[in-house]
PAZAPA-4460 file (N, C-alpha, C; in steps of 0.05 Angstrom, whole numbers, plus 32768, in hexadecimal, padded with zeros to 4 digits):
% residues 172
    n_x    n_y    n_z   ca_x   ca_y   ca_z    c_x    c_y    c_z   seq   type   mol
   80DD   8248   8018   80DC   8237   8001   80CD   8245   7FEA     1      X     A
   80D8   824E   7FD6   80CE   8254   7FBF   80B4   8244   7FB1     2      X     A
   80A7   824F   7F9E   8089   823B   7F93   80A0   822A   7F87     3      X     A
   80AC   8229   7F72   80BC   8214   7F5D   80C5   8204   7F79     4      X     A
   80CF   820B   7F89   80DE   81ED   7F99   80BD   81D9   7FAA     5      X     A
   80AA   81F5   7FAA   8090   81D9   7FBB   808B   81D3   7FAE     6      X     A
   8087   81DF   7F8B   8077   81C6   7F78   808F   81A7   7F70     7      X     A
   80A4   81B8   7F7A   80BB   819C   7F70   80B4   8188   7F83     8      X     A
   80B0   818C   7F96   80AA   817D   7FB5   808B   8172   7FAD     9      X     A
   807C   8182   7FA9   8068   8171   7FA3   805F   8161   7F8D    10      X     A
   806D   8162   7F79   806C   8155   7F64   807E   8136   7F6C    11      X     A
   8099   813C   7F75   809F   8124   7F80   8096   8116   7F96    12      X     A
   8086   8123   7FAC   806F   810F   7FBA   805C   80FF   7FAF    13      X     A
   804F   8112   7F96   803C   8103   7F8D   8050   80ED   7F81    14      X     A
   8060   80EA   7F72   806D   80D6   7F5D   8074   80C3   7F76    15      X     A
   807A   80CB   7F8C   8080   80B3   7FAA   8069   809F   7FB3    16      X     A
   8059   80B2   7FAA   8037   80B1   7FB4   802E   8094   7F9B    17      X     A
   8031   809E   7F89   8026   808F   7F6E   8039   806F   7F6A    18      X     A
   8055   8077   7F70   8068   805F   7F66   8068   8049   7F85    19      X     A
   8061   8051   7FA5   805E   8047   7FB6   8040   802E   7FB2    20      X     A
   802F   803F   7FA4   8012   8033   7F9F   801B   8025   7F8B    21      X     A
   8021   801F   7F7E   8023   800F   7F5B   8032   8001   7F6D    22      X     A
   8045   7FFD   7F81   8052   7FE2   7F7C   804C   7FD6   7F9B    23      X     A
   8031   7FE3   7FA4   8028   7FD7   7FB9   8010   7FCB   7FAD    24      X     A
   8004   7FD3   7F9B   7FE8   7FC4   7F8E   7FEE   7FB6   7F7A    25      X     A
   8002   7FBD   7F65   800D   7FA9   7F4E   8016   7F8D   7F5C    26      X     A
   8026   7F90   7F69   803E   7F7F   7F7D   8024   7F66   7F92    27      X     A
   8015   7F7A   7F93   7FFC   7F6A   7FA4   7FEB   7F57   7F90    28      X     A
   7FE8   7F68   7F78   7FD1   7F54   7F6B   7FE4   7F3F   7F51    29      X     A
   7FFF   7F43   7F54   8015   7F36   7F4E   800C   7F1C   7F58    30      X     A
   8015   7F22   7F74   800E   7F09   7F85   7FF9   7EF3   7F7E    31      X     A
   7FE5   7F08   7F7F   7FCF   7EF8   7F79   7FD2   7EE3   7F62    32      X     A
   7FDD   7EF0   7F55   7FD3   7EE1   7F3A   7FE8   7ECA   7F2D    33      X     A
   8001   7ED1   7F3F   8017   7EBC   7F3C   800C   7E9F   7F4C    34      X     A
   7FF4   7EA1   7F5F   7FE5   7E94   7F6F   7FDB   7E7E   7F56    35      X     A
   7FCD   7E8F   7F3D   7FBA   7E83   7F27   7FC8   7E81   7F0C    36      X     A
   7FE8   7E7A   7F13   7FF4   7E77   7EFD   7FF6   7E87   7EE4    37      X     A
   7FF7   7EA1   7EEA   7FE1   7EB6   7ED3   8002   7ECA   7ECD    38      X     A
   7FFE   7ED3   7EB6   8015   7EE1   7EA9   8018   7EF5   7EB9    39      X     A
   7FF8   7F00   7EC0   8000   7F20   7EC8   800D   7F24   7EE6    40      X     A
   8016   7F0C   7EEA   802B   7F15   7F01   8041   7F1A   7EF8    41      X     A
   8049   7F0D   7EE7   806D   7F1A   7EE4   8069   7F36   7ED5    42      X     A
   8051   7F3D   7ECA   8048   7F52   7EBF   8043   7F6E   7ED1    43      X     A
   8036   7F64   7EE7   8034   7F75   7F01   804A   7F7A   7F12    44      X     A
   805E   7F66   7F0F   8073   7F63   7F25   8085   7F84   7F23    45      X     A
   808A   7F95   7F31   8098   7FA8   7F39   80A9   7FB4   7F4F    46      X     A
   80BB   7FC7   7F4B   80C8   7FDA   7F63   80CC   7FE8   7F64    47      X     A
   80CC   7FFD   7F76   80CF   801E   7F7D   80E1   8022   7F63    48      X     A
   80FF   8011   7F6D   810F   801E   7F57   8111   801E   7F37    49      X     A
   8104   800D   7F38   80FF   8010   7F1B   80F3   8020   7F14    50      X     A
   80D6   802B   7F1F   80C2   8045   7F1B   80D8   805F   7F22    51      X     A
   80F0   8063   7F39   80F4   8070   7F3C   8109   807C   7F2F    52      X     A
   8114   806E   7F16   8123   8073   7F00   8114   807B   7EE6    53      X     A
   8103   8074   7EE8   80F7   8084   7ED6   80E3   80A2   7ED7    54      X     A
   80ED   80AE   7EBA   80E7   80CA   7EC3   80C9   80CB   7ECD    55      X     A
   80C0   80DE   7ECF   80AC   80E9   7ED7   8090   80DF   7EC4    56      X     A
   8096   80E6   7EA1   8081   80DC   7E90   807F   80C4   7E91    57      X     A
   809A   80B0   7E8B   80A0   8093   7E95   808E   8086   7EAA    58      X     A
   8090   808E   7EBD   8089   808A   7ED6   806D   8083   7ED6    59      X     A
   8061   8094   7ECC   8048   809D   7ECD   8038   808A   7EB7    60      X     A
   8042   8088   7EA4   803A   8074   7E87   8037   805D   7E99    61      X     A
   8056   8053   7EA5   804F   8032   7EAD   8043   8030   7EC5    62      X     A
   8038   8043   7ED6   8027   8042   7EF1   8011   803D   7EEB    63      X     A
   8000   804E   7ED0   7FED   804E   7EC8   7FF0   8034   7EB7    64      X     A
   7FFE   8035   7EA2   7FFD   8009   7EA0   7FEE   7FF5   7EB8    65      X     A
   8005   7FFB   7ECA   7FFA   7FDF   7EDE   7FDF   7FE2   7EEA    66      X     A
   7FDF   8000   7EF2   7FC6   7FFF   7EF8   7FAB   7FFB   7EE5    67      X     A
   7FB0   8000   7ED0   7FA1   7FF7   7EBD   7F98   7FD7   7EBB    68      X     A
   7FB1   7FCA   7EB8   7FA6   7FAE   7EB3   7F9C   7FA1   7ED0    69      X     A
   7FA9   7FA9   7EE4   7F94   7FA1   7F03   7F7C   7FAA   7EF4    70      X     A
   7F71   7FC7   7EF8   7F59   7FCA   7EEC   7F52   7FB3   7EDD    71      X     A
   7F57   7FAD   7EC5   7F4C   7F9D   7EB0   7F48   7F7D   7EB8    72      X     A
   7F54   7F77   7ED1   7F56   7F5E   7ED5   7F47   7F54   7EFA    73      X     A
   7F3A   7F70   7F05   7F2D   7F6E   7F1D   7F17   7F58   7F1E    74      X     A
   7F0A   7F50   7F15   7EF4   7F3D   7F10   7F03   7F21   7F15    75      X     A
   7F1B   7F21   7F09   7F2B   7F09   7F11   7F3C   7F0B   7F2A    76      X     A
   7F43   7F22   7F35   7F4F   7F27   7F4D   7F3E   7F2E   7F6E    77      X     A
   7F46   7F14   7F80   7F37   7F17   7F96   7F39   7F30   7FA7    78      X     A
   7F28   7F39   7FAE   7F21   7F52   7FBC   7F35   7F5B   7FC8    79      X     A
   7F37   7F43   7FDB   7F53   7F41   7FF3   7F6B   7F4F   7FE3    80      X     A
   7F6F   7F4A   7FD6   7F83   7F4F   7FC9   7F8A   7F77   7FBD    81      X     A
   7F7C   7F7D   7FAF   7F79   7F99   7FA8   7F5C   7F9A   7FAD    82      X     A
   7F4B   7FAC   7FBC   7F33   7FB7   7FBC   7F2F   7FD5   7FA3    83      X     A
   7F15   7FD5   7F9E   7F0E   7FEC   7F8F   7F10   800C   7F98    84      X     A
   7F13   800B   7FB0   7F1C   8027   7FC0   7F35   8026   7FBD    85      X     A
   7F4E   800C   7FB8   7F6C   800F   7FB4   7F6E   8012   7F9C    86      X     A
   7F5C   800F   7F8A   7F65   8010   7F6C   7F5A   802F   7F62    87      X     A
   7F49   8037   7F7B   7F4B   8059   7F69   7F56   806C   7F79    88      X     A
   7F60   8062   7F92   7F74   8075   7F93   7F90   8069   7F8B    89      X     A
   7F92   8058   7F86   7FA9   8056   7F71   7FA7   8068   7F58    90      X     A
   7F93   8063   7F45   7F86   807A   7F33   7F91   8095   7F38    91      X     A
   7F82   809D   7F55   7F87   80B4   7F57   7F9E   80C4   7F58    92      X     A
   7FB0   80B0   7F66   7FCD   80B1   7F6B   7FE0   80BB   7F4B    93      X     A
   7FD8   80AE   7F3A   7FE2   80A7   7F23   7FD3   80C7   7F13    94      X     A
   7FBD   80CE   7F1E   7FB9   80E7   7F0E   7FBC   8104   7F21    95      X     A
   7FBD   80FB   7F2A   7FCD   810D   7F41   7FE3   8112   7F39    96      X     A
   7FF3   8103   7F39   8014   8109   7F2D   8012   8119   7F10    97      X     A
   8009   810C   7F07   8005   811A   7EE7   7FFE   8139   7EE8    98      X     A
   7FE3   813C   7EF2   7FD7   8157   7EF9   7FFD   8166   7F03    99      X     A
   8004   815E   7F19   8019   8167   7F2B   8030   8171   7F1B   100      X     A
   8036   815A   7F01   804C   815A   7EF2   8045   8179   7EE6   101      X     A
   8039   8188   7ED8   802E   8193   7ECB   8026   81AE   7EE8   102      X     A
   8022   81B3   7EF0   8011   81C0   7F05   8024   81D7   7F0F   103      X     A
   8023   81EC   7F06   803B   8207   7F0F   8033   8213   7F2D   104      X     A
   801A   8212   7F37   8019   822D   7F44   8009   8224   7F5F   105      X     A
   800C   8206   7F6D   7FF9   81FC   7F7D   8003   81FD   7F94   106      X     A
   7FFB   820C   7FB3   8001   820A   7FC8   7FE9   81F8   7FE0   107      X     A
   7FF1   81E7   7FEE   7FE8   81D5   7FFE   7FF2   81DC   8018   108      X     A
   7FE1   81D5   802D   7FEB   81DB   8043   7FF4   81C0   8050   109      X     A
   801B   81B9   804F   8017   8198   8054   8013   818D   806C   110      X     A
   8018   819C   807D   8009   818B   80A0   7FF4   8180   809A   111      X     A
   7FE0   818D   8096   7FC9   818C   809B   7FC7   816B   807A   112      X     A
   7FCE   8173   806A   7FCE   8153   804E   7FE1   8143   805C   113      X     A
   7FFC   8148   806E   8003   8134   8078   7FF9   8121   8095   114      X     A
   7FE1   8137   80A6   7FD1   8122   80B7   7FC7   8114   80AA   115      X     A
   7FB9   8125   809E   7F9F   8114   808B   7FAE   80F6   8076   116      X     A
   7FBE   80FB   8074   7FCB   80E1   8067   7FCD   80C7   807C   117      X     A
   7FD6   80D0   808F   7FE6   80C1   80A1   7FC9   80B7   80AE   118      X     A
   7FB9   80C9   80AB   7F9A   80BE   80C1   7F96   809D   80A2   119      X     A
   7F95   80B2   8091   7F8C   8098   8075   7F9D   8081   807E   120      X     A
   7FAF   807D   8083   7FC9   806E   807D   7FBE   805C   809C   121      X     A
   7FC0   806D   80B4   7FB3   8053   80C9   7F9D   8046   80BC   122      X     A
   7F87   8051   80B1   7F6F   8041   80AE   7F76   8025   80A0   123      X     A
   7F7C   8032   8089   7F8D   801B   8079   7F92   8006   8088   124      X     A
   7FAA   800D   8092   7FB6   7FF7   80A6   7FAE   7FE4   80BF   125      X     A
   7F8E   7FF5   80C7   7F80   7FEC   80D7   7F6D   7FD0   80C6   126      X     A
   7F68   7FE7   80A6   7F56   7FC9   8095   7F65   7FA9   8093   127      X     A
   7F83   7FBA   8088   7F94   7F96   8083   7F95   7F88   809B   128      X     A
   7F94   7F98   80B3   7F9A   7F81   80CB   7F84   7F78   80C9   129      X     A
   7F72   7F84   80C1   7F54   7F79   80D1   7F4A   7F60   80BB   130      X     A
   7F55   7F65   80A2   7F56   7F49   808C   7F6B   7F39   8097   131      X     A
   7F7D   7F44   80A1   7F88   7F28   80A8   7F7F   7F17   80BF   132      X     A
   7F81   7F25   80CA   7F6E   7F17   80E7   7F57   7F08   80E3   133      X     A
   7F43   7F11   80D1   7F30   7F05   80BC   7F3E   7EE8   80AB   134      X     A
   7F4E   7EF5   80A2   7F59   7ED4   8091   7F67   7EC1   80A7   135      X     A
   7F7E   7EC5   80BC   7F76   7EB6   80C6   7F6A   7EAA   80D4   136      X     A
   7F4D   7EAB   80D5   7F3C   7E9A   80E8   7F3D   7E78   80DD   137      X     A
   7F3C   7E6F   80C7   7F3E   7E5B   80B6   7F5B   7E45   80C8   138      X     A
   7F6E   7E5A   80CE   7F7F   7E44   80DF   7F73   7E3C   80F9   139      X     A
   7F67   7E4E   8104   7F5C   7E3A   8121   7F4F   7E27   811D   140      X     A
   7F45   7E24   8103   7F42   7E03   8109   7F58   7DEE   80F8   141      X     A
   7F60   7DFD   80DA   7F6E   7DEF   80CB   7F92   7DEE   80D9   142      X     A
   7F97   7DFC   80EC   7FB9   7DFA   80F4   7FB5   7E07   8112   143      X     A
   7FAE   7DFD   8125   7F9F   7E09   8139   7FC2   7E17   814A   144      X     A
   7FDF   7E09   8147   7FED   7E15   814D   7FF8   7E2B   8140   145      X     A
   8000   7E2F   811F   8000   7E4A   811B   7FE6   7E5C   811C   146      X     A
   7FD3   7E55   811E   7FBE   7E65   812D   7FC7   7E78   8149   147      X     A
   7FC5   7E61   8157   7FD1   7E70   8171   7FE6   7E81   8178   148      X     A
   8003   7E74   8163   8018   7E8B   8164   800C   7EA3   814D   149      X     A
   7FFA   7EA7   8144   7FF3   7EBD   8138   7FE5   7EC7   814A   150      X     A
   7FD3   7EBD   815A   7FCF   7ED2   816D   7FDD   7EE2   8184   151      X     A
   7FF2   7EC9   818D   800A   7EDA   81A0   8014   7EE6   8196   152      X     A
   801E   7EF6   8178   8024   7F00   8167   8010   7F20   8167   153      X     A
   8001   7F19   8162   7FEB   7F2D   815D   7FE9   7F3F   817B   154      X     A
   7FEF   7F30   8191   7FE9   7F38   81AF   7FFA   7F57   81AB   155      X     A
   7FFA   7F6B   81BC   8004   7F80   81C4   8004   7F7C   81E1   156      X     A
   8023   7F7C   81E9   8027   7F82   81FC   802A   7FA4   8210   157      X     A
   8019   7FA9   8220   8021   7FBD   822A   8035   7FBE   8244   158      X     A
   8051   7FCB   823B   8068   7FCB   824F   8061   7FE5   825C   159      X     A
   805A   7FF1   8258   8057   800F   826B   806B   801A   8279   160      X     A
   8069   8021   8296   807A   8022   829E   807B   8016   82B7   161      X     A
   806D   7FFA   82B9   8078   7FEF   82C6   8099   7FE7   82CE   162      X     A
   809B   7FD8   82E6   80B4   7FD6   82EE   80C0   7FBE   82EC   163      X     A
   80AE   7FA3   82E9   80B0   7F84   82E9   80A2   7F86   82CF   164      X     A
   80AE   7F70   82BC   80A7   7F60   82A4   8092   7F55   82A8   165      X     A
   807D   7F5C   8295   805A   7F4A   829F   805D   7F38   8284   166      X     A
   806F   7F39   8268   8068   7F22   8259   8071   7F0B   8268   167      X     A
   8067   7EF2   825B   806A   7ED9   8262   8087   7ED0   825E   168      X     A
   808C   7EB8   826A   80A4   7EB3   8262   80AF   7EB3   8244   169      X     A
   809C   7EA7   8239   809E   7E9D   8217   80A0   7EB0   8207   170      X     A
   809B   7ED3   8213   8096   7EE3   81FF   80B1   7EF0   8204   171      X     A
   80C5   7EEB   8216   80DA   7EFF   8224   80ED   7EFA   820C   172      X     A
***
């Protein structure tokens, strides 16, 4: 692979990187705020493809928009929703690409940025379960049956390699 084809590759990760975050944190604090009757949800509201039609400078203008006005409007947006560690690497995401757009001569070693992503990316995924699991505690007492099917839900079954079916009937 020539340098011009990895900076092409990496310039378009980062722009994957940047347009994935904007319409997972816009789209999130969207939510929120359609919750509080508030403009800046249809203002926040977005999708890949739309970011992904637009060029590169494009792109980058209205990423930095949304993330801007989240910024400007965190004090009114519950935690749950976007945290301050998601709003700067959103940031970062967004100047990352820029730097990238612009950037002739940068080699990375990607195994090693793509464990390291993927380790980031469980954690992540470890925090939202762990807020959700957190939020709902509030049903065991307010809906004590979707309570419960959220927890048979939540269960992991281990099939291994056993030889006979150990779930319950209800779960088959």
């Amino acid at each position: 692979m020539t340098t011009k084809q990895a900076n092409r590759l990496e310039k378009t990760d980062a722009k994957t990187l940047m347009t994935n975050l904007t319409v997972a944190y816009a789209n999130t604090a969207a939510d929120f705020f359609e919750g509080k009757d508030s403009p800046l949800s249809k203002q926040l509201t977005t999708n890949k493809s739309k970011i992904q039609r637009m060029s590169g400078v494009e792109a980058k203008i209205y990423c930095d928009k949304l993330c801007k006005i989240v910024a400007e409007n965190t004090v009114n947006l519950d935690p749950d929703y976007v945290t301050a560690a998601e709003m700067q690497e959103w940031q970062n995401a967004i100047t990352n690409f820029d730097a990238k757009a612009y950037d002739a001569g940068l080699s990375i070693d990607t195994t090693q940025n793509a464990t390291r992503e993927l380790d980031e990316m469980f954690k992540k995924l470890r925090q939202c379960i762990t807020k959700i699991d957190r939020l709902m505690k509030k049903y065991d007492v307010l809906n004590p049956s979707f309570h419960g099917k959220f927890k048979i839900s939540r269960k992991i079954s281990d099939l291994g390699t056993r030889h006979e079916n150990q779930l319950p009937p209800e779960q088959l």
